[in-house]
C-alpha positions as CSV (number, residue, x, y, z in Angstrom):
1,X,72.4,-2.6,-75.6
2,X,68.9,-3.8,-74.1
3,X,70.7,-7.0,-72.6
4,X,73.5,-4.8,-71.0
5,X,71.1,-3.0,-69.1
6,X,68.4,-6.1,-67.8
7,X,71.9,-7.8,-67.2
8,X,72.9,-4.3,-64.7
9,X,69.3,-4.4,-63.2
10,X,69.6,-8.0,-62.3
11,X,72.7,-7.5,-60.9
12,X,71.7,-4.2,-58.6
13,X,68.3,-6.5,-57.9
14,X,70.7,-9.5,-56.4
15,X,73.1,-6.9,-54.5
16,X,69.8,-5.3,-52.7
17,X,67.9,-8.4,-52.1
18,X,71.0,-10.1,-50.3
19,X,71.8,-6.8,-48.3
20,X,68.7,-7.1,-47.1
21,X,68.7,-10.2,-46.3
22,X,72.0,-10.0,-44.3
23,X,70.5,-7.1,-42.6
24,X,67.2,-8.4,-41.3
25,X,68.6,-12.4,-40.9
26,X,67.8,-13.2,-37.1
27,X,70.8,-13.4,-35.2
28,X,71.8,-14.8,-31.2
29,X,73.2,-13.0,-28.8
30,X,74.5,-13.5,-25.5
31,X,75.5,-10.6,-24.6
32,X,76.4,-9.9,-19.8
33,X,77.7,-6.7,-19.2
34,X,78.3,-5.0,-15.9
35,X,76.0,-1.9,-15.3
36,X,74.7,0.3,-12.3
37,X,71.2,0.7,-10.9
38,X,70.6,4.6,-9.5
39,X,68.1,6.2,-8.1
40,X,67.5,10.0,-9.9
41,X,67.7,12.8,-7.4
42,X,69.5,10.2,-5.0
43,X,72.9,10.5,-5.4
44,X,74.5,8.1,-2.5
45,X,72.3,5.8,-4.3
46,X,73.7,3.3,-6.5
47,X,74.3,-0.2,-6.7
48,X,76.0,-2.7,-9.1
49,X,74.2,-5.0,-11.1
50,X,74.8,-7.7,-13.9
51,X,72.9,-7.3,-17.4
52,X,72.7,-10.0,-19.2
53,X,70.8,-10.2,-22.7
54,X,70.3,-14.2,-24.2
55,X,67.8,-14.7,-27.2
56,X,67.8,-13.5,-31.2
57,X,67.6,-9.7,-32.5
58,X,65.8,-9.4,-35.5
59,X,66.5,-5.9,-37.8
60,X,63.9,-4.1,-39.7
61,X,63.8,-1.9,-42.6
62,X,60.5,-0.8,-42.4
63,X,58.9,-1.8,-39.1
64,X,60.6,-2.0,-35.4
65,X,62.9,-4.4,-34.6
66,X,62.2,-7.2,-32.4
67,X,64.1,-9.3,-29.5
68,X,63.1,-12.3,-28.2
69,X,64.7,-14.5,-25.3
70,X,65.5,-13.9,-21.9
71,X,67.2,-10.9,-20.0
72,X,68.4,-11.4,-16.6
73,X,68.9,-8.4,-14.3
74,X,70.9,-9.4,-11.4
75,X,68.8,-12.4,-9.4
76,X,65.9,-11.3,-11.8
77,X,64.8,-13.6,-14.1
78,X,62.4,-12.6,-17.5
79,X,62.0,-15.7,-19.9
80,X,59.5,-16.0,-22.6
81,X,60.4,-12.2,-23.6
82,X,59.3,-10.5,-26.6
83,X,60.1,-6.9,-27.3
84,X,58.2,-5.2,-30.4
85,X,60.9,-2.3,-30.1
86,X,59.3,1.1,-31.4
87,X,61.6,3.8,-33.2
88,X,63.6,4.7,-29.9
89,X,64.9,1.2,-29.8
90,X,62.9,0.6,-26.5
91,X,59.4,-1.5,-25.5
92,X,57.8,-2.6,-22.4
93,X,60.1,-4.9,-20.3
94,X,57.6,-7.8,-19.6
95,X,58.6,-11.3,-18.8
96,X,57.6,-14.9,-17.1
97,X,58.9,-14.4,-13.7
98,X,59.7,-18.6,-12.9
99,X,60.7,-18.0,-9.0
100,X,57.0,-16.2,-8.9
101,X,54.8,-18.1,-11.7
102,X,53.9,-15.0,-13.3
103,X,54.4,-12.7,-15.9
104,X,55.6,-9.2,-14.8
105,X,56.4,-5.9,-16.1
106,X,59.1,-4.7,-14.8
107,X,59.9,-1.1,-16.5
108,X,60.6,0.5,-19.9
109,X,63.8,-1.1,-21.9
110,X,65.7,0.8,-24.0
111,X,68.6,-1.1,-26.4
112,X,71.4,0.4,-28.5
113,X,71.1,-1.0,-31.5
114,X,73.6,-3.8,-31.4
115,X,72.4,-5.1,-28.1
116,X,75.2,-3.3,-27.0
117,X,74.1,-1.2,-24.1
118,X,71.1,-1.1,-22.3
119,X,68.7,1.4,-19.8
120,X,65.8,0.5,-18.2
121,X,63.3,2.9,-16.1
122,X,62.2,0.2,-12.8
123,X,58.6,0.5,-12.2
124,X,58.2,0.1,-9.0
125,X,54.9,-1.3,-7.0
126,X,52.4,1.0,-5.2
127,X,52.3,-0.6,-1.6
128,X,53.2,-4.0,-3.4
129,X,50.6,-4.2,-5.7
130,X,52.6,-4.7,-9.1
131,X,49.3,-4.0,-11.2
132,X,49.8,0.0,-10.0
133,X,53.7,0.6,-11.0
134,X,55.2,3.4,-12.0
135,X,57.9,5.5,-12.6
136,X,58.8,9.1,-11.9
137,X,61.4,11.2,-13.7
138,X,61.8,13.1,-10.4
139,X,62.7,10.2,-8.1
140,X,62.7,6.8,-10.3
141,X,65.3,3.8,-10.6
142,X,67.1,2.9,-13.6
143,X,69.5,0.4,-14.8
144,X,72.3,1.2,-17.6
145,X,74.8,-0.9,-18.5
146,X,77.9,-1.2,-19.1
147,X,78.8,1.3,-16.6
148,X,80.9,0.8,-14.1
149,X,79.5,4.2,-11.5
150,X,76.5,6.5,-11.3
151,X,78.3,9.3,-13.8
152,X,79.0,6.7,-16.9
153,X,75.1,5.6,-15.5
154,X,72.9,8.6,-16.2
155,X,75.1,9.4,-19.1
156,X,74.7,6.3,-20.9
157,X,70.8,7.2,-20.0
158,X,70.8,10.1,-22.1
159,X,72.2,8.8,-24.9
160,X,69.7,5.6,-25.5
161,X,66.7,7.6,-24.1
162,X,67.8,10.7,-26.5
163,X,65.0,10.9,-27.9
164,X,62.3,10.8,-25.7
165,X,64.9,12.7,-23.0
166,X,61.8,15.9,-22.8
167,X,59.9,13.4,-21.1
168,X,62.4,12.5,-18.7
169,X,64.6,15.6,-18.4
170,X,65.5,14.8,-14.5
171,X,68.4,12.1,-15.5
């Protein structure tokens, strides 16, 4: 009866450690979708853009998960980036910038959780001095995709910024 259950606790043991390693094994994406960049309060404005998500997504039970790659964002170019994403699914946007030589922030990232869809508040400079961006819930860009106009935009907004949505409650 003793061996019946060791032989059952192995078994569960094997099941949990392979889930888990299925869950958190690094995988690639390369994921281009077509999305909209709007400006909040602006309404005329909005402008099409193509997403597009190249590197590995790594899953984690305990801690954030974590991408690492490249993310391109129409003729912008972010290599060498390295998201640390916290429990909203979203980090700092910060990348090498090759046409510039520099790394860059370039606004708040927010995933779904299968790389799937994407928002991103644009800093944007104070009189072109990138070290002084920002971004304002009363008058700020974003970037969702997919979305194909400003309606499935803001709404796609709201659902990946859910919870931090008291913060931002202009979108």
């Amino acid at each position: 009866m003793k061996g019946k259950y060791q032989k059952i606790i192995l078994v569960c043991l094997i099941i949990v450690i392979a889930v888990y390693i299925f869950y958190t094994f690094p995988r690639e994406y390369d994921v281009a979708f077509q999305g909209i960049k709007y400006r909040l309060k602006d309404t005329s404005y909005q402008e099409k853009v193509e997403v597009r998500i190249k590197g590995w997504y790594t899953k984690k039970v305990f801690l954030g998960n974590r991408f690492k790659g490249e993310i391109y964002l129409g003729d912008k170019k972010f290599l060498n980036v390295d998201l640390k994403l916290n429990k909203y699914n979203s980090d700092i946007l910060m990348g090498y910038r090759e046409e510039i030589g520099e790394f860059r922030m370039y606004g708040k990232i927010y995933l779904g959780n299968n790389l799937d869809k994407v928002a991103i508040l644009l800093f944007e400079p104070v009189n072109s001095d990138y070290s002084k961006s920002y971004w304002s819930s009363k008058d700020g860009l974003m970037i969702s995709a997919p979305a194909k106009n400003r309606v499935e935009a803001i709404s796609l907004s709201k659902e990946l910024i859910k919870s931090e949505i008291i913060k931002y409650d202009n979108l």
